[in-house]
PDB file of N, CA, C and O in Angstrom:
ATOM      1  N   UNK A   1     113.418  92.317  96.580  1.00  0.00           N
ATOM      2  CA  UNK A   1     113.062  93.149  97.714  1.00  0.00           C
ATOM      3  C   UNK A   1     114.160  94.175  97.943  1.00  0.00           C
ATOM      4  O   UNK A   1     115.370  94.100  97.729  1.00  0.00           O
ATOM      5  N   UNK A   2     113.466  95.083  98.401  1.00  0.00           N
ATOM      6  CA  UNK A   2     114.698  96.704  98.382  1.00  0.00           C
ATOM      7  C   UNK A   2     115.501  97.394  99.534  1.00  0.00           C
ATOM      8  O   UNK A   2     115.667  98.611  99.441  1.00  0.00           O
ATOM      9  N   UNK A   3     116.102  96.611 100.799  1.00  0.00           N
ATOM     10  CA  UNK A   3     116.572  96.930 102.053  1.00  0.00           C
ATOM     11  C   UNK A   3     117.182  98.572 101.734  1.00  0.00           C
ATOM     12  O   UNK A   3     118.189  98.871 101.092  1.00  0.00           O
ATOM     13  N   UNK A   4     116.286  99.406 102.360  1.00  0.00           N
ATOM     14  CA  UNK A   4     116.910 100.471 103.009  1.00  0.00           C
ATOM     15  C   UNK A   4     117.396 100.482 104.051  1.00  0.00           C
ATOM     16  O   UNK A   4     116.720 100.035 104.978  1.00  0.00           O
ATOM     17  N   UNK A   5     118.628 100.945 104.303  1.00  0.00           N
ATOM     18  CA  UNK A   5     119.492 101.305 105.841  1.00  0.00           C
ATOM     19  C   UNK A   5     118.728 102.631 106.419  1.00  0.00           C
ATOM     20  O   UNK A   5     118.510 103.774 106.017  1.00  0.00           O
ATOM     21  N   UNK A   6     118.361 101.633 107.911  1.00  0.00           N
ATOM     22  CA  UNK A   6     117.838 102.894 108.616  1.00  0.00           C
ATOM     23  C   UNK A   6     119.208 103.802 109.550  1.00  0.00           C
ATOM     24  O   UNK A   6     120.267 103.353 109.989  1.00  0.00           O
ATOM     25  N   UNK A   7     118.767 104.896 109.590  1.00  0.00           N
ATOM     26  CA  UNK A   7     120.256 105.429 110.215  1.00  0.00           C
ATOM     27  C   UNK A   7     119.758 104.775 111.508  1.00  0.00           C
ATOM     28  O   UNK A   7     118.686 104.241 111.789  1.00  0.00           O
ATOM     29  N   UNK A   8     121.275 105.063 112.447  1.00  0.00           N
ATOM     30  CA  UNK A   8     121.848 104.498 113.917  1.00  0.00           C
ATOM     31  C   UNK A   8     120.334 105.018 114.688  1.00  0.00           C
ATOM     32  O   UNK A   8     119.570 104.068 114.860  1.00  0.00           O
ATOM     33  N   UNK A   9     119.765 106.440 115.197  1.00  0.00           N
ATOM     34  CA  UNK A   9     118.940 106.530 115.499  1.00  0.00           C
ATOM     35  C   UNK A   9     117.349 105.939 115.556  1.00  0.00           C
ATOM     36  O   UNK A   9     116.498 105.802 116.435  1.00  0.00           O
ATOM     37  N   UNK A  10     117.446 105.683 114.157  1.00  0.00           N
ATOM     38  CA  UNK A  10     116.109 105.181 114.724  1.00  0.00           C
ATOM     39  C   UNK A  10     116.507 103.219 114.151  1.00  0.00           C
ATOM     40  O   UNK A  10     117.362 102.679 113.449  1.00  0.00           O
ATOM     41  N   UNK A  11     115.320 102.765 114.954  1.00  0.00           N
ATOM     42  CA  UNK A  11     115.068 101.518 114.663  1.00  0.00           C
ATOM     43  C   UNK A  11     113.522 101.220 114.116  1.00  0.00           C
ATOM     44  O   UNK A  11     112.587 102.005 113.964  1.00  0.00           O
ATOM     45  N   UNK A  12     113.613  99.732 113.871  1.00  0.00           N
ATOM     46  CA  UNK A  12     112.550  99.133 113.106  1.00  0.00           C
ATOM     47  C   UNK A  12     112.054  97.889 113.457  1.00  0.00           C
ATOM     48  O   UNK A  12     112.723  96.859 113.373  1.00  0.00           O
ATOM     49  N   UNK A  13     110.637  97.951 113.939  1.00  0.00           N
ATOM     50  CA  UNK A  13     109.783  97.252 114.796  1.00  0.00           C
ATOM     51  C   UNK A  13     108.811  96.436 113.968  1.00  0.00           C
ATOM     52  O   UNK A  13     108.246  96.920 112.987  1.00  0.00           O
ATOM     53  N   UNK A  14     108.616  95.121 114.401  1.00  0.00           N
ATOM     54  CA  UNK A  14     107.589  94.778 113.460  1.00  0.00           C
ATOM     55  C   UNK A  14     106.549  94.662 114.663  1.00  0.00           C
ATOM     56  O   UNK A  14     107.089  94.592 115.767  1.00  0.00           O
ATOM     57  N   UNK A  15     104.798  94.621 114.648  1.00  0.00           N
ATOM     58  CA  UNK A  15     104.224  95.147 115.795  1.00  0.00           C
ATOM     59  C   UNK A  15     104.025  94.217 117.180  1.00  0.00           C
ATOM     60  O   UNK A  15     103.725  94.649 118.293  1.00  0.00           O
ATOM     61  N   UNK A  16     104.252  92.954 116.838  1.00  0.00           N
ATOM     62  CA  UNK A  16     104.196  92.048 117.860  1.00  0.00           C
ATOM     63  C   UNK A  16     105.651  92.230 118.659  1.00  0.00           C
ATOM     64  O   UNK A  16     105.751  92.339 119.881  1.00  0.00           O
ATOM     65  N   UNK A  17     106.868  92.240 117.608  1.00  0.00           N
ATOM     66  CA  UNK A  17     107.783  92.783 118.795  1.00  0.00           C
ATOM     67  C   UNK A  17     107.804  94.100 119.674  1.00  0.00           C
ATOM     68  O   UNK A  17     108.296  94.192 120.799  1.00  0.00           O
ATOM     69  N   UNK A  18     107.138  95.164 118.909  1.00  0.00           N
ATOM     70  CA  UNK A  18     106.936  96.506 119.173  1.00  0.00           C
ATOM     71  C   UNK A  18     105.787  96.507 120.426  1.00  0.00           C
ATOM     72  O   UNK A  18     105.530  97.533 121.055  1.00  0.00           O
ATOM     73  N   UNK A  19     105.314  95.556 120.617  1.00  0.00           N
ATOM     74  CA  UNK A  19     104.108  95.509 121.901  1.00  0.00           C
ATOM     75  C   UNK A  19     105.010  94.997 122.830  1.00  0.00           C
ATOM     76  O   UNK A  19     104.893  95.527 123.935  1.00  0.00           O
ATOM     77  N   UNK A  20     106.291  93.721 122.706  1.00  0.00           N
ATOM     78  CA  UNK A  20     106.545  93.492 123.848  1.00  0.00           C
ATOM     79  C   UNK A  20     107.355  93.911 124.045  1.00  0.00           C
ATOM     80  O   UNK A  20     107.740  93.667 125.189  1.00  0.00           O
ATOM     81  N   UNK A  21     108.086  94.644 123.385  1.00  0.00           N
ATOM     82  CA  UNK A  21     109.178  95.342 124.206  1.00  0.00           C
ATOM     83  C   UNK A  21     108.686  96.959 124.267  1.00  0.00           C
ATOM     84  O   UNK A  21     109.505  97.783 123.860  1.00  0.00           O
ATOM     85  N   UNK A  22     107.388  97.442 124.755  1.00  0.00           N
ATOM     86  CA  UNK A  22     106.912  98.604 124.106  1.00  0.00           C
ATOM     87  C   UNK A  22     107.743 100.122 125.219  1.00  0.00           C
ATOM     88  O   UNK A  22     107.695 101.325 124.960  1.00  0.00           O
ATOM     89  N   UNK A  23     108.549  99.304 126.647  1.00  0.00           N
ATOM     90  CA  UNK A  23     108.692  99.949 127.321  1.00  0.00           C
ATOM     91  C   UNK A  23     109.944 100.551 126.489  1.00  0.00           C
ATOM     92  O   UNK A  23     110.113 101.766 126.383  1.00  0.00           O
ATOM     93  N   UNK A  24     111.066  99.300 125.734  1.00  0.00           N
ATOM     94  CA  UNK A  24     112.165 100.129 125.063  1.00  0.00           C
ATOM     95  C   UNK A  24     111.769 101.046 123.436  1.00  0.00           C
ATOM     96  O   UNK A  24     112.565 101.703 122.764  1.00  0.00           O
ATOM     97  N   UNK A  25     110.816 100.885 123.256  1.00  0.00           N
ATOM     98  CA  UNK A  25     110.673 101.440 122.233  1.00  0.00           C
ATOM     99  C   UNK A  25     109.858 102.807 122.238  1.00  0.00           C
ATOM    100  O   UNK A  25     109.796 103.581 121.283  1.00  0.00           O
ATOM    101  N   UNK A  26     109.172 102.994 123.621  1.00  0.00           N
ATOM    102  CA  UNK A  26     109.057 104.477 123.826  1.00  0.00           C
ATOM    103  C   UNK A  26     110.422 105.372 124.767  1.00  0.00           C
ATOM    104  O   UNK A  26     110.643 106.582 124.814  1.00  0.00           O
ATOM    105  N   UNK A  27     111.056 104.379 125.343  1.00  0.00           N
ATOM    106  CA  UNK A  27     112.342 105.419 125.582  1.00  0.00           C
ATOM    107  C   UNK A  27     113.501 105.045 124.987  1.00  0.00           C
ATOM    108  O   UNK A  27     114.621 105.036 125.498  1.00  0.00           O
ATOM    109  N   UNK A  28     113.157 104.707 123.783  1.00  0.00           N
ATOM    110  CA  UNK A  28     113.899 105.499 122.557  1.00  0.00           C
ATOM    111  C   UNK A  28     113.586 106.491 121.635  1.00  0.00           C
ATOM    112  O   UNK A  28     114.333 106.934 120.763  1.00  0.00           O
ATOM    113  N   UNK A  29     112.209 106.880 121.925  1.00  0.00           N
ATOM    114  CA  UNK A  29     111.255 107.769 121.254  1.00  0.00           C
ATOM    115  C   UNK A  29     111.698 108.614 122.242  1.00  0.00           C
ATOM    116  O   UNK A  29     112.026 109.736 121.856  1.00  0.00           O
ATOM    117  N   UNK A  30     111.759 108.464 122.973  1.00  0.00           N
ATOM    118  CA  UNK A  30     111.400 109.887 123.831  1.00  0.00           C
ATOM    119  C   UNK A  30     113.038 110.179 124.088  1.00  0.00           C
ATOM    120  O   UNK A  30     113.199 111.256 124.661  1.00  0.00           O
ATOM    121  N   UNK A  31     114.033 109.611 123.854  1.00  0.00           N
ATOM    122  CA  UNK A  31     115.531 109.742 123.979  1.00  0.00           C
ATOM    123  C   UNK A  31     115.852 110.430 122.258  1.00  0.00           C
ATOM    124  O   UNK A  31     116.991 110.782 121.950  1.00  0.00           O
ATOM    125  N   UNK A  32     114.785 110.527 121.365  1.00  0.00           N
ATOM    126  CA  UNK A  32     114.753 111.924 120.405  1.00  0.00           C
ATOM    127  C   UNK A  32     115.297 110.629 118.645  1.00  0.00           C
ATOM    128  O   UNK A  32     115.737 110.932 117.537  1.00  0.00           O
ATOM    129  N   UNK A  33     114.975 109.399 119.219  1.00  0.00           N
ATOM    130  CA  UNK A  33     115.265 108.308 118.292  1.00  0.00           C
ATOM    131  C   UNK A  33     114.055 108.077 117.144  1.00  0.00           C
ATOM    132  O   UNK A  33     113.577 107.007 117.518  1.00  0.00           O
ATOM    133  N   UNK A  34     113.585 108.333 116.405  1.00  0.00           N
ATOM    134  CA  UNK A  34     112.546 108.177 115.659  1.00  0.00           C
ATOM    135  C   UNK A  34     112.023 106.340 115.725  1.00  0.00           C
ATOM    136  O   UNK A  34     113.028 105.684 115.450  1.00  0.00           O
ATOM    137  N   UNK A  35     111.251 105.743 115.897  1.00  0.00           N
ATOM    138  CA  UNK A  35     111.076 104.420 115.500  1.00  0.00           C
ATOM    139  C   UNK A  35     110.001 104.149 114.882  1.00  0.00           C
ATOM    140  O   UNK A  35     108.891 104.570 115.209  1.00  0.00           O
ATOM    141  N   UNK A  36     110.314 103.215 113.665  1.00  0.00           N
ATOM    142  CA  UNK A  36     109.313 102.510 112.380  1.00  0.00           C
ATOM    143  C   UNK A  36     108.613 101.515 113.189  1.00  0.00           C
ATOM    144  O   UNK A  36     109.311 100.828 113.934  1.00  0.00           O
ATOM    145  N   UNK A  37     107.242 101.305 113.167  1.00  0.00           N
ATOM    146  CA  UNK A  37     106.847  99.826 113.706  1.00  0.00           C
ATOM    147  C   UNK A  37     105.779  99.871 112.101  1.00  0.00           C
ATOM    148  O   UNK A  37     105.090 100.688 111.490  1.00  0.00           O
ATOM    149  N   UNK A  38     106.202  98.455 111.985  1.00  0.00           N
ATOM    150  CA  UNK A  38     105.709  97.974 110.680  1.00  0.00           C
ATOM    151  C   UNK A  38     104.692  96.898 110.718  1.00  0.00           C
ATOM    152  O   UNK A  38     105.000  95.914 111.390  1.00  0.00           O
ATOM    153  N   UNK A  39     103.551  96.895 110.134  1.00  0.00           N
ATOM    154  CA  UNK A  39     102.267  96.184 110.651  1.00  0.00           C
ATOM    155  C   UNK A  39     101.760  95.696 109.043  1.00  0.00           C
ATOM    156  O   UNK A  39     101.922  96.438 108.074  1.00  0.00           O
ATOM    157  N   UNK A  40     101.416  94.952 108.990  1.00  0.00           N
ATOM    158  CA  UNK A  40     100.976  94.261 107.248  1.00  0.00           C
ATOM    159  C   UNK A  40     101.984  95.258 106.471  1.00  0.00           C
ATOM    160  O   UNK A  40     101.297  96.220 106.127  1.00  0.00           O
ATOM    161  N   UNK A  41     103.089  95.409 106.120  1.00  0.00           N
ATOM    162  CA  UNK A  41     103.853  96.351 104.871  1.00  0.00           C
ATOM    163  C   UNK A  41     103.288  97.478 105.597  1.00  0.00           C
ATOM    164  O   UNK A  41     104.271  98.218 105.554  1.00  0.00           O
ATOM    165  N   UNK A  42     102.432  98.118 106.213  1.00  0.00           N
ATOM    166  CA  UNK A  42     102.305  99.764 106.599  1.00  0.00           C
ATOM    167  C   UNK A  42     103.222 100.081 107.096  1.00  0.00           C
ATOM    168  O   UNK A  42     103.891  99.097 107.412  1.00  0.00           O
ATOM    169  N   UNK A  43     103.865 101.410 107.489  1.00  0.00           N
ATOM    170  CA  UNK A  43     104.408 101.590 108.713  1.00  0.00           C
ATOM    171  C   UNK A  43     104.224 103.336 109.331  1.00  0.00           C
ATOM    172  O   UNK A  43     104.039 104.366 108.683  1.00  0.00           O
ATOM    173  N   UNK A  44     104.375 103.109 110.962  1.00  0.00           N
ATOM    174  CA  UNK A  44     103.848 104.264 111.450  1.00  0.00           C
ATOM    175  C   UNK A  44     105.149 104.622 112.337  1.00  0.00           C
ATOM    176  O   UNK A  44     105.815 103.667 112.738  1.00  0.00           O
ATOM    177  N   UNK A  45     105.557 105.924 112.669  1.00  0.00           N
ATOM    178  CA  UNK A  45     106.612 106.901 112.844  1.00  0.00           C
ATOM    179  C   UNK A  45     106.448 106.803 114.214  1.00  0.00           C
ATOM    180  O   UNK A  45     105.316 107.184 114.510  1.00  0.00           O
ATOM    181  N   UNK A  46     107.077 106.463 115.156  1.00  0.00           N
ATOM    182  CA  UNK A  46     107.118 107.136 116.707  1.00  0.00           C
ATOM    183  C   UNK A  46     107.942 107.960 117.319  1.00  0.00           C
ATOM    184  O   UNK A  46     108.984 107.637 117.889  1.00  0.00           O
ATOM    185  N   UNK A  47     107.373 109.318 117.184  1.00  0.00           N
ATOM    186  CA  UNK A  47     108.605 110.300 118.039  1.00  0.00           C
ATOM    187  C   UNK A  47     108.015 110.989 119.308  1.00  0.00           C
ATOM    188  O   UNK A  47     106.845 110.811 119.649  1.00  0.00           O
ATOM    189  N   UNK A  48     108.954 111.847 120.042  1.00  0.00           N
ATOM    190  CA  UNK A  48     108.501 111.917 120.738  1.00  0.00           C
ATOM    191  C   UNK A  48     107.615 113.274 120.772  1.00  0.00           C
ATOM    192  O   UNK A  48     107.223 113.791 119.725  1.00  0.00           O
ATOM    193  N   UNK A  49     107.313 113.842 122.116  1.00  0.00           N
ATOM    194  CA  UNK A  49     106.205 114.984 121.364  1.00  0.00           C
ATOM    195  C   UNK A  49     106.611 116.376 120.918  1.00  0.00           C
ATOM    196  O   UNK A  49     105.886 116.970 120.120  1.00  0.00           O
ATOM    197  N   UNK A  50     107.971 117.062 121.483  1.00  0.00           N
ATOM    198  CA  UNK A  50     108.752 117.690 121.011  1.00  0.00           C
ATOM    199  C   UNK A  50     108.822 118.088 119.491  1.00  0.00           C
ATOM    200  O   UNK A  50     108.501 119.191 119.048  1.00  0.00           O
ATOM    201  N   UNK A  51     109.295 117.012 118.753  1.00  0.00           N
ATOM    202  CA  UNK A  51     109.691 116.344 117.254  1.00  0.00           C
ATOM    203  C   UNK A  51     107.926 116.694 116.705  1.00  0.00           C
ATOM    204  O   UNK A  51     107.491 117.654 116.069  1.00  0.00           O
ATOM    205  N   UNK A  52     107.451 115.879 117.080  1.00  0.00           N
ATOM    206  CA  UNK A  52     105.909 116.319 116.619  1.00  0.00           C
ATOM    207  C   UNK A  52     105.422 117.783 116.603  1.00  0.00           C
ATOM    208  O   UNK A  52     105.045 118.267 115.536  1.00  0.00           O
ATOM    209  N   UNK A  53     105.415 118.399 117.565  1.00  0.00           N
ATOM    210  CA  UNK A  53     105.060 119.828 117.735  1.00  0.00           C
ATOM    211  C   UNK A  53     106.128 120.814 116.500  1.00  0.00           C
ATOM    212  O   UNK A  53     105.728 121.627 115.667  1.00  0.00           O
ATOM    213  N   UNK A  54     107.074 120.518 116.688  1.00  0.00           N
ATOM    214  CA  UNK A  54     107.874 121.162 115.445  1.00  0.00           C
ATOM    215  C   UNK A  54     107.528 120.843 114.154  1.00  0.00           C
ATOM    216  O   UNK A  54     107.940 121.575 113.255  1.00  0.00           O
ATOM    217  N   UNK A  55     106.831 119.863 113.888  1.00  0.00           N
ATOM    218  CA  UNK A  55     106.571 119.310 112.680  1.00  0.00           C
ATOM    219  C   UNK A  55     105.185 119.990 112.593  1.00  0.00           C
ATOM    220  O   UNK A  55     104.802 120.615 111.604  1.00  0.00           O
ATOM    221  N   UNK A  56     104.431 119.797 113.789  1.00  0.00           N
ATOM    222  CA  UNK A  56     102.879 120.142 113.707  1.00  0.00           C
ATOM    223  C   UNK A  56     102.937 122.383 113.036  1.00  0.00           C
ATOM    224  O   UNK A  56     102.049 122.977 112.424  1.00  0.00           O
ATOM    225  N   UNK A  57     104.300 122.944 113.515  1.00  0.00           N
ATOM    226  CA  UNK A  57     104.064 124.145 112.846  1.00  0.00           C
ATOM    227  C   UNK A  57     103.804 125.026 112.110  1.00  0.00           C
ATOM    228  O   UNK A  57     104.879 125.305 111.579  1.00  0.00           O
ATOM    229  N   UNK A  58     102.734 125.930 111.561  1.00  0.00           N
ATOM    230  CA  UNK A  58     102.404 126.196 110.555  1.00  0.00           C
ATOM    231  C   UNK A  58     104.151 126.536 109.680  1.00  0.00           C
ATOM    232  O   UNK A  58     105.259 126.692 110.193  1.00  0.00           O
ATOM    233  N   UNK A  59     103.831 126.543 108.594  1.00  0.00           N
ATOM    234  CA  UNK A  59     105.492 126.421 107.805  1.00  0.00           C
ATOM    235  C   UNK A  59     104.964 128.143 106.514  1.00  0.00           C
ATOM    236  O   UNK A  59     104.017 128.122 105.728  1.00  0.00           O
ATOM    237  N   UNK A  60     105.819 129.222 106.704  1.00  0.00           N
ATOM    238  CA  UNK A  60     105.746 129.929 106.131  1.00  0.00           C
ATOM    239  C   UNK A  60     105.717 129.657 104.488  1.00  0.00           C
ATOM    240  O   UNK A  60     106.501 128.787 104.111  1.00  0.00           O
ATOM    241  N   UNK A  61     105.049 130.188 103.650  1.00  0.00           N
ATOM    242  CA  UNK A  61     104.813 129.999 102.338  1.00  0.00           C
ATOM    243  C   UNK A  61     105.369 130.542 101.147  1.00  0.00           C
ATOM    244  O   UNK A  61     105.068 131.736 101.144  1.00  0.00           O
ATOM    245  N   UNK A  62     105.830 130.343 100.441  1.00  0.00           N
ATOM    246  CA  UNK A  62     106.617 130.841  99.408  1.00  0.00           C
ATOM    247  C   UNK A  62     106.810 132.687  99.174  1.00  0.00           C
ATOM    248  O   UNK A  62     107.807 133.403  99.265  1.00  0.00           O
ATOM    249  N   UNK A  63     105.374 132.995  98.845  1.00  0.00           N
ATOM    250  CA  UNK A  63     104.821 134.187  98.587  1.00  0.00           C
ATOM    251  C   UNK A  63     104.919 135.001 100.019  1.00  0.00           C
ATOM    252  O   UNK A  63     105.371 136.143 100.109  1.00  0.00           O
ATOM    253  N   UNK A  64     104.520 134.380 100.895  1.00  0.00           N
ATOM    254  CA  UNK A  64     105.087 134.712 102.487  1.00  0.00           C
ATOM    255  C   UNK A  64     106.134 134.885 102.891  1.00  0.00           C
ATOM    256  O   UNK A  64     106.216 135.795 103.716  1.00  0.00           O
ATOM    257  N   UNK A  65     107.161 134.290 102.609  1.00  0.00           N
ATOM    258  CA  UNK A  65     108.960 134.133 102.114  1.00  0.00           C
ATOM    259  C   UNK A  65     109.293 135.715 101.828  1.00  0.00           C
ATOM    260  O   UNK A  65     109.852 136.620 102.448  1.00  0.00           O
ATOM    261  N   UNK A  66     108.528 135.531 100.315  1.00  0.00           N
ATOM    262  CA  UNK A  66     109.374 136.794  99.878  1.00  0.00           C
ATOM    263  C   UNK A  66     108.596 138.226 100.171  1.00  0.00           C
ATOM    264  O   UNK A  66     109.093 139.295  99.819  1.00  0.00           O
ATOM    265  N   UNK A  67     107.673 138.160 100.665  1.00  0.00           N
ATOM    266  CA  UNK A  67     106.673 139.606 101.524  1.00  0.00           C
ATOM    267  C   UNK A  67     107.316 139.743 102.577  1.00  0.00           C
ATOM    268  O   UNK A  67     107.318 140.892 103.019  1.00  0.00           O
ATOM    269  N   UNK A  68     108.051 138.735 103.339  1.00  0.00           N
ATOM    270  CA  UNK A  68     108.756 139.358 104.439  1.00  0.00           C
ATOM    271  C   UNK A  68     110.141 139.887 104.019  1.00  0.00           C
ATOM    272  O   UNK A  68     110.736 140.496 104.908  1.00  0.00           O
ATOM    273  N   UNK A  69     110.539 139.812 103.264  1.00  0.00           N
ATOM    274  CA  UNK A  69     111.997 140.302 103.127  1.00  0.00           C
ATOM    275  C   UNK A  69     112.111 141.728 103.438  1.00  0.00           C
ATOM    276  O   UNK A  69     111.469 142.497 102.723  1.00  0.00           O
ATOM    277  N   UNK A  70     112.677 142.108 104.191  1.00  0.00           N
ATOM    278  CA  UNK A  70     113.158 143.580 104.281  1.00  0.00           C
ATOM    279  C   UNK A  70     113.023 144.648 102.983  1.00  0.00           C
ATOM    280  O   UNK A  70     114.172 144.730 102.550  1.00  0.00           O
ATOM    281  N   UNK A  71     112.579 145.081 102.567  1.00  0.00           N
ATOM    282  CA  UNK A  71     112.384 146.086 101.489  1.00  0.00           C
ATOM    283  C   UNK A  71     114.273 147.502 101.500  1.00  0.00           C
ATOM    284  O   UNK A  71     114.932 148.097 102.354  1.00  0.00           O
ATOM    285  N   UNK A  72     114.288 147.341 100.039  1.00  0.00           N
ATOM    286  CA  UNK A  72     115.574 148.161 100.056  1.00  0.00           C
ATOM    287  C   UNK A  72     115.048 149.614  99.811  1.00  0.00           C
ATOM    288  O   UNK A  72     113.992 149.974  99.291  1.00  0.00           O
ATOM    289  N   UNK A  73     115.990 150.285 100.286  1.00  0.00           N
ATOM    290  CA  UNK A  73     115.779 151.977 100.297  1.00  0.00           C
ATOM    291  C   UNK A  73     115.401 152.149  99.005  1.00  0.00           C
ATOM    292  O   UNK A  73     115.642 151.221  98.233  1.00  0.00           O
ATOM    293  N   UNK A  74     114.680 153.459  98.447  1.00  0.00           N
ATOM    294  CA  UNK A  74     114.156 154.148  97.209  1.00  0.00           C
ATOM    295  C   UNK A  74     116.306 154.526  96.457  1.00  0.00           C
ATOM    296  O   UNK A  74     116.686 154.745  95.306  1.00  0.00           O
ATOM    297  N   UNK A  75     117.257 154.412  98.001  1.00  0.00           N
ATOM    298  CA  UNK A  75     118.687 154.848  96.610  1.00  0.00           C
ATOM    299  C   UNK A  75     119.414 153.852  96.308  1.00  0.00           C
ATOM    300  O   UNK A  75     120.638 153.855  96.174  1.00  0.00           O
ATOM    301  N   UNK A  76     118.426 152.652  96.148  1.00  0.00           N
ATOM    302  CA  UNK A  76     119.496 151.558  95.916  1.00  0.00           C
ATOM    303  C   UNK A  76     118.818 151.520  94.574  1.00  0.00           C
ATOM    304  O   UNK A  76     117.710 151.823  94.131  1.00  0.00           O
ATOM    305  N   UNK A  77     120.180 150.919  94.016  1.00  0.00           N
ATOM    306  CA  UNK A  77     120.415 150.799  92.716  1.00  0.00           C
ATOM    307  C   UNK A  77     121.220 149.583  92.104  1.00  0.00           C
ATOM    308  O   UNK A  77     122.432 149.636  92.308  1.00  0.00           O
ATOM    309  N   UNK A  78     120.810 148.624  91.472  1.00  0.00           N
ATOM    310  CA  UNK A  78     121.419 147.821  90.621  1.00  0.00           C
ATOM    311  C   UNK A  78     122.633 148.175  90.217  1.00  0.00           C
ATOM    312  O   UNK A  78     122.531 149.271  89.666  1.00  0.00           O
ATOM    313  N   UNK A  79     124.472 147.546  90.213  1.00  0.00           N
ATOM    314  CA  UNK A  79     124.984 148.063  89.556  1.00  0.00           C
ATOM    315  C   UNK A  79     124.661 147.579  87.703  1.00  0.00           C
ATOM    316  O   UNK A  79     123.958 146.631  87.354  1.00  0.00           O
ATOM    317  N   UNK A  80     125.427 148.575  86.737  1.00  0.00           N
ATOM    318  CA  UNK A  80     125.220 148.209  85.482  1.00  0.00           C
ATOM    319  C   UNK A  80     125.601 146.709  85.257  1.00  0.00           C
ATOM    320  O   UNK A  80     126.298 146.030  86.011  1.00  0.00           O
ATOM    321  N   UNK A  81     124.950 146.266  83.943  1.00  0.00           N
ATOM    322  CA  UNK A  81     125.435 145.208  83.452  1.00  0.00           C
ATOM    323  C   UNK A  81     126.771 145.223  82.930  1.00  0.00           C
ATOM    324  O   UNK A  81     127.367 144.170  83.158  1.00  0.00           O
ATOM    325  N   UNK A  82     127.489 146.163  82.245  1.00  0.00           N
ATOM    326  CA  UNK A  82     128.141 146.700  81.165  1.00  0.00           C
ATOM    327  C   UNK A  82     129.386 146.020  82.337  1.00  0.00           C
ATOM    328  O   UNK A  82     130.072 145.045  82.031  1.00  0.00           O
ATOM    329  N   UNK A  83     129.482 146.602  83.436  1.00  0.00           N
ATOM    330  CA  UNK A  83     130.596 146.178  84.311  1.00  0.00           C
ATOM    331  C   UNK A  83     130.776 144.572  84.873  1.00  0.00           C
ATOM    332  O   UNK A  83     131.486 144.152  85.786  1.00  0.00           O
ATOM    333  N   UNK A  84     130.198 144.122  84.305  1.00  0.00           N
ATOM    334  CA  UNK A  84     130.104 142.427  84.533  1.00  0.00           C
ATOM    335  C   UNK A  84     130.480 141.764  83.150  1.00  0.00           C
ATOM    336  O   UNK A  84     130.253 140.559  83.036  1.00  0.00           O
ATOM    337  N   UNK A  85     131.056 142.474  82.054  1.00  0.00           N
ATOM    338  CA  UNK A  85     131.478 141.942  81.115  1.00  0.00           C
ATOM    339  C   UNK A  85     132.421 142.351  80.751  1.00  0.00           C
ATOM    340  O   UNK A  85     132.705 143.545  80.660  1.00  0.00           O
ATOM    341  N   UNK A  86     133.315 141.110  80.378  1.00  0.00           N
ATOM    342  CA  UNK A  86     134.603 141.165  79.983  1.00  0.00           C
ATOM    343  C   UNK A  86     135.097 140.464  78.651  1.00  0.00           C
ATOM    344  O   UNK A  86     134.696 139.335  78.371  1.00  0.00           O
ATOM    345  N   UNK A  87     136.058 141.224  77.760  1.00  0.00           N
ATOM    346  CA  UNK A  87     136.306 140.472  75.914  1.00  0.00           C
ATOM    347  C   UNK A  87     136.700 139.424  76.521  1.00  0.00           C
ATOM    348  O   UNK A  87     137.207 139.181  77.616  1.00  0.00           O
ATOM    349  N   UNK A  88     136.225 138.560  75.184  1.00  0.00           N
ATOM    350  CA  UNK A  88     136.855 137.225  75.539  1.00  0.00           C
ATOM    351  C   UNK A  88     137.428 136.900  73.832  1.00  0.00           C
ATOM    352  O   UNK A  88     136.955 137.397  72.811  1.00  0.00           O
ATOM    353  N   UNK A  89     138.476 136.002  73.924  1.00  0.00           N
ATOM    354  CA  UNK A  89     139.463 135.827  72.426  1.00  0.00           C
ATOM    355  C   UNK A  89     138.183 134.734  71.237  1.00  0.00           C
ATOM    356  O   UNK A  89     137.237 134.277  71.879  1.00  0.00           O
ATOM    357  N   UNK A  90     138.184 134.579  70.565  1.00  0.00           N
ATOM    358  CA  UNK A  90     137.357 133.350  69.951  1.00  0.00           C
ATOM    359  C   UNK A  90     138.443 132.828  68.984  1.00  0.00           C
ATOM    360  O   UNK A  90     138.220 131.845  68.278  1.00  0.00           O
TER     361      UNK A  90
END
């Protein structure tokens, strides 16, 4: 069996404890703590709604990425390659 360390923030619930203590385990959700409650091997994420809404944001797209970039003036210019090389001894 493979114990991952959960970081300090969040904790890990199995669901019968996660019902009775359900008052500390939503204000630790809502104190910005992520918590695992684990039910047959599943497990489901509790944050609070903040954390969710940021997650729920559409997320800009690659091709979207680079269409927004600022466009350079018609006098810009690459410098040469020629000046990026230097002899070397063999």
């Amino acid at each position: 069996m493979i114990t991952i360390a959960l970081p300090k923030t969040q904790q890990e619930w199995r669901i019968a404890e996660a019902k009775n203590k359900l008052s500390e385990v939503m204000d630790r959700a809502l104190a910005g703590e992520p918590q695992r409650i684990v039910r047959r091997g599943r497990v489901a994420i509790l944050v609070d709604e903040e954390t969710w809404q940021r997650q729920q944001e559409p997320k800009m797209s690659f091709v979207e990425f680079l269409l927004s970039i600022p466009k350079m003036g018609d006098d810009f210019e690459l410098p040469s390659r020629d000046s990026f090389s230097r002899e070397i001894d063999l």
